[in-house]
N, C-alpha and C positions, 0 to 999 in steps of 0.2 A: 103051849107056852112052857119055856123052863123054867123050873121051880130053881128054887137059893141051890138047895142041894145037890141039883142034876147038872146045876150051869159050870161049874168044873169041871164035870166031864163033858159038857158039850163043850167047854172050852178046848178042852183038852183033843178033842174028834175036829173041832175047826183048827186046828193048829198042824194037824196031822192032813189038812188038805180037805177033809170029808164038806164037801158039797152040800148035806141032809144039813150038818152041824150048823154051816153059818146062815143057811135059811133058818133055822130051831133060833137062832141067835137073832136074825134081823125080822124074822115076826115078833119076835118077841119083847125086844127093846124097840123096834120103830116108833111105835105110838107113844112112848116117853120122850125118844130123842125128836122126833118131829115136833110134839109139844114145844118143847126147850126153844126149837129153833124160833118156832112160829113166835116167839115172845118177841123176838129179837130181829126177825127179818119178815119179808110177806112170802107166801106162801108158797110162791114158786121158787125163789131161792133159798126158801127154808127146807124144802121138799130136796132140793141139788144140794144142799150142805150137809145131809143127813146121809145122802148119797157120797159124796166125797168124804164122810165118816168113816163109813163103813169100807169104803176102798181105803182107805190110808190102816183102819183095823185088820185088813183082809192083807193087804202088802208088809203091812207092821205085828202081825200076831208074835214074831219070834224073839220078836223085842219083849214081848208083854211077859212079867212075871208075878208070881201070884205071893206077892209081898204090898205091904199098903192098902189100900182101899179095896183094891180089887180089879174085877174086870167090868163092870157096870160104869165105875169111876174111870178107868180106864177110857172106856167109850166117850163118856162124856165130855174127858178132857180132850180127846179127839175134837170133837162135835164145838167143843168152844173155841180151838186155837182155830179149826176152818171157819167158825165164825167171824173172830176177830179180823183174818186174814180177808174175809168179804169186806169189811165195813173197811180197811184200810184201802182193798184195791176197787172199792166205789170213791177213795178221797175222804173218807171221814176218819174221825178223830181216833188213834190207834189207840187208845184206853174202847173197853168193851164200852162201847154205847148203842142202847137201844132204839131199837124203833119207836118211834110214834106210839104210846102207849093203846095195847089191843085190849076189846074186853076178853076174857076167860071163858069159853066156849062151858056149855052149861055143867060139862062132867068135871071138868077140873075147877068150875067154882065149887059144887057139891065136895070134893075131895078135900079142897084149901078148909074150907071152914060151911058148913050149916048154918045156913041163914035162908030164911022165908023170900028174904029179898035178896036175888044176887047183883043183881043191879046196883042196888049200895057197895055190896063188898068189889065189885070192878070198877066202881069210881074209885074208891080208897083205897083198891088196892093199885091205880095208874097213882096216883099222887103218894107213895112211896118213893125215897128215893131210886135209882138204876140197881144200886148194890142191895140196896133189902128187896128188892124183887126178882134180882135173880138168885138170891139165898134161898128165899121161899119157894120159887119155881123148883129150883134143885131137890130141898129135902124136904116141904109139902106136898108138891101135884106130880112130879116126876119120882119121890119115892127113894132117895138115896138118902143111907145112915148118914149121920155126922162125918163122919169117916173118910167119908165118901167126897161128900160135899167139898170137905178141906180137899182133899187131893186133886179135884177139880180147878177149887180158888186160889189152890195154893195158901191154906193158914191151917194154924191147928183148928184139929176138932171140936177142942174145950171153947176157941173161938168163935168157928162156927156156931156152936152153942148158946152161947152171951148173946152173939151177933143174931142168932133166930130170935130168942128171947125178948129183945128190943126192939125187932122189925115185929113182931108179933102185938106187942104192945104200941105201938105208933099206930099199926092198923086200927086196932082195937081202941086207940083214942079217935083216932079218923072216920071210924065208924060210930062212936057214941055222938060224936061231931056232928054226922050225917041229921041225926033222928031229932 
C-alpha cells in the first residue's frame, strides 16, 4: 500500500504509463473508493463505478495536477461525477441521491466512531440527512483531509469543517436519542 509520501511518486510512475504504478494505486485506494460507492449504489454497480473511476483516472492522469486537494481527491471526484452520471442514467434525480440507506459493514462502523453497539450508530447514522453522510463517509471511513473532501464537494474546507462538526453533532443527538 502507498504511503502519503511515496504516492507522488507512484503518481508520478502512473502518469509515465508504469503498469506496477496504477496497480500500487488501485490496491491501494480500491477499498476506500468501493466503500464510497457502496454507500450510494448496490454492490455490483458500485463495484463497475469504481471501475469506470479508475479508467477515466488512467485516460485522465495528464490532466491531473498536483495543486488543490491532491490526488486521492482527485480520484474521488472522479468516483462521484460516475456516480452521479449512474443515478441520472437509471432516471433518478440528477442532484446526488443515495441509495436506500445500507448498514456500515463492521470495519467502517469501528472507523466512524466506537461504540459497543454499532447497530445504534447505523440506525442514526441512515436517518442523517444524504449530505451529512456523505460528508462523513468522505473524511471519517474513507479518510480524506478536509481539503480533500471540499475538492470532492465542491466548498471550502473551512466549510467542510462547520459542515462535519454539525453532522457530528446531529449523530451524536440521534444516538443519545437511541439509548
Amino acid at each position: 500500500m502507498a504511503t502519503r509520501p511515496d504516492l507522488e511518486s507512484v503518481v508520478e510512475r502512473a502518469r509515465r504509463g508504469e503498469a506496477e504504478a496504477w496497480e500500487t494505486l488501485y490496491r491501494s485506494l480500491y477499498p476506500r473508493l468501493l466503500a464510497y460507492a457502496r454507500r450510494q449504489l448496490d454492490d455490483d454497480r458500485a463495484r463497475d463505478a469504481v471501475s469506470e473511476a479508475m479508467t477515466r483516472a488512467v485516460s485522465g492522469i495528464g490532466r491531473f495536477e498536483w495543486k488543490g486537494a491532491g490526488f486521492e481527491a482527485w480520484l474521488f471526484g472522479i468516483l462521484r461525477h460516475v456516480i452521479v452520471d449512474r443515478h441520472r442514467s437509471a432516471g433518478r434525480e440528477s442532484r446526488l441521491a443515495l441509495a436506500a440507506p445500507r448498514p456500515f459493514d463492521d470495519e467502517a462502523a469501528d472507523r466512524l466512531i466506537e461504540l459497543d453497539d454499532s447497530r445504534s450508530l447505523r440506525v442514526a447514522f441512515a436517518q442523517l440527512s444524504l449530505e451529512d453522510r456523505e460528508l462523513l463517509h468522505l473524511r471519517v471511513v474513507s479518510g480524506l483531509s478536509s481539503k480533500e473532501t471540499a475538492a470532492v464537494l465542491g466548498k471550502r474546507a473551512g466549510a467542510v469543517r462547520m459542515a462535519q462538526s454539525r453532522a457530528l453533532e446531529r449523530l451524536r443527538d440521534l444516538l443519545a436519542g437511541a439509548e
